[in-house]
N, C-alpha and C positions, 0 to 999 in steps of 0.2 A: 493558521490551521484550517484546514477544509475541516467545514461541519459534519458535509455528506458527502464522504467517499463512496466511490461506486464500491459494491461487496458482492461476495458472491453466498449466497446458503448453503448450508453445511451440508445438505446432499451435493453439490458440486464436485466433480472431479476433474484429472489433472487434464484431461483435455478442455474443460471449460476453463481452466485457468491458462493453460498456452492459448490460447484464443483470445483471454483478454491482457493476454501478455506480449500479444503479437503486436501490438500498437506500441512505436516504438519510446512514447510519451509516458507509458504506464510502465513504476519498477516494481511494484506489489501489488499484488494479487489481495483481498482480504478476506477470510473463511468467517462467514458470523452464522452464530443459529440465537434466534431472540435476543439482538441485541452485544450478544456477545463476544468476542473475537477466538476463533479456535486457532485461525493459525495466520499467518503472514508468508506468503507463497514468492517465491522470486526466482528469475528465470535458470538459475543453476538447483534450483530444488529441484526441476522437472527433466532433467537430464536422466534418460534410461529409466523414468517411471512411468510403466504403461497409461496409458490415458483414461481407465476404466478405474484406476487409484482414486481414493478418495483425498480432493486436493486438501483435505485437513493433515493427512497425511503425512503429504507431500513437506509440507511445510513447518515453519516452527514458532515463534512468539521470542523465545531466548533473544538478546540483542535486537529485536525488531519493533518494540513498544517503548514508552516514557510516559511516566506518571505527567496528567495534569499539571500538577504544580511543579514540575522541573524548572531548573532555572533557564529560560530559553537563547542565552547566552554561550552557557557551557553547554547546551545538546547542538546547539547551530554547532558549535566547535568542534564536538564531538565527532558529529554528522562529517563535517569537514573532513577531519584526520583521518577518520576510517572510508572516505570516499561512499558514506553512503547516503542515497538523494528523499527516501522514506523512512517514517519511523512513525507506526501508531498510537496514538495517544488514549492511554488505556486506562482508564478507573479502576480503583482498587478491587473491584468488585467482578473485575473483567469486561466490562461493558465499554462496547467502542464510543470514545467522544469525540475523533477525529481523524485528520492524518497530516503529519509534517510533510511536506515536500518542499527539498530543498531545490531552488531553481540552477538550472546548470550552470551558471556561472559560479554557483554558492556566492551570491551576496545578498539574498533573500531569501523569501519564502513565496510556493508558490499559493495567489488568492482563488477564491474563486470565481471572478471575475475575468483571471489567465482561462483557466479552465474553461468553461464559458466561451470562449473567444475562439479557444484550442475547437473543439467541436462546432461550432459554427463556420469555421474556415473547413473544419473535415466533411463537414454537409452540403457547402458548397461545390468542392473540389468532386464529390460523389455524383 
């Protein structure tokens, strides 16, 4: 699990979210105000939503979070089945604690030390 996801704050709208959607490495967007996760934005949420939308909006939390304590097992599985590469890991409380990202082969998770690595090759290439 990534500790610290990049997020965006709950004034964000859905053009700050196509922006950080535009890199083709990110599949969620995350909406937090103090901590909290409002919503989980992904690039079919912002289809024909003006960009002045508030990306809380835009977006939803439903199938997009997993409790802490899930079995990480059956969410890898899960993850798998439904072909999906994110999934924020959310306290009961709402408070973001992280974020699953499955790696594109799905045989992992990605750490972040990937990450890390990902943006330093993007700051080179820049």
């Amino acid at each position: 699990m990534l500790r610290r996801p990049k997020v965006l704050p709950a004034g964000a709208t859905a053009g700050d979210a196509r922006a950080v959607l535009a890199d083709d490495h990110v599949h969620a967007a995350l909406v937090v105000d103090g901590g909290v996760l409002l919503a989980v934005v992904e690039r079919p949420d912002l289809e024909s939503v003006p960009d002045a939308t508030p990306a809380a909006l835009a977006g939803r939390l439903a199938g997009r979070t997993v409790a802490p304590d899930a079995d990480l097992a059956a969410t890898w599985a899960d993850m798998a089945a439904q072909g999906r590469r994110r999934l924020a890991v959310v306290a009961d409380d709402g408070t973001l604690v992280g974020l699953l990202c499955l790696k594109r082969s799905g045989r992992g998770f990605c750490s972040a030390a990937d990450v890390a690595a990902r943006e330093r090759d993007r700051q080179v290439r820049a």
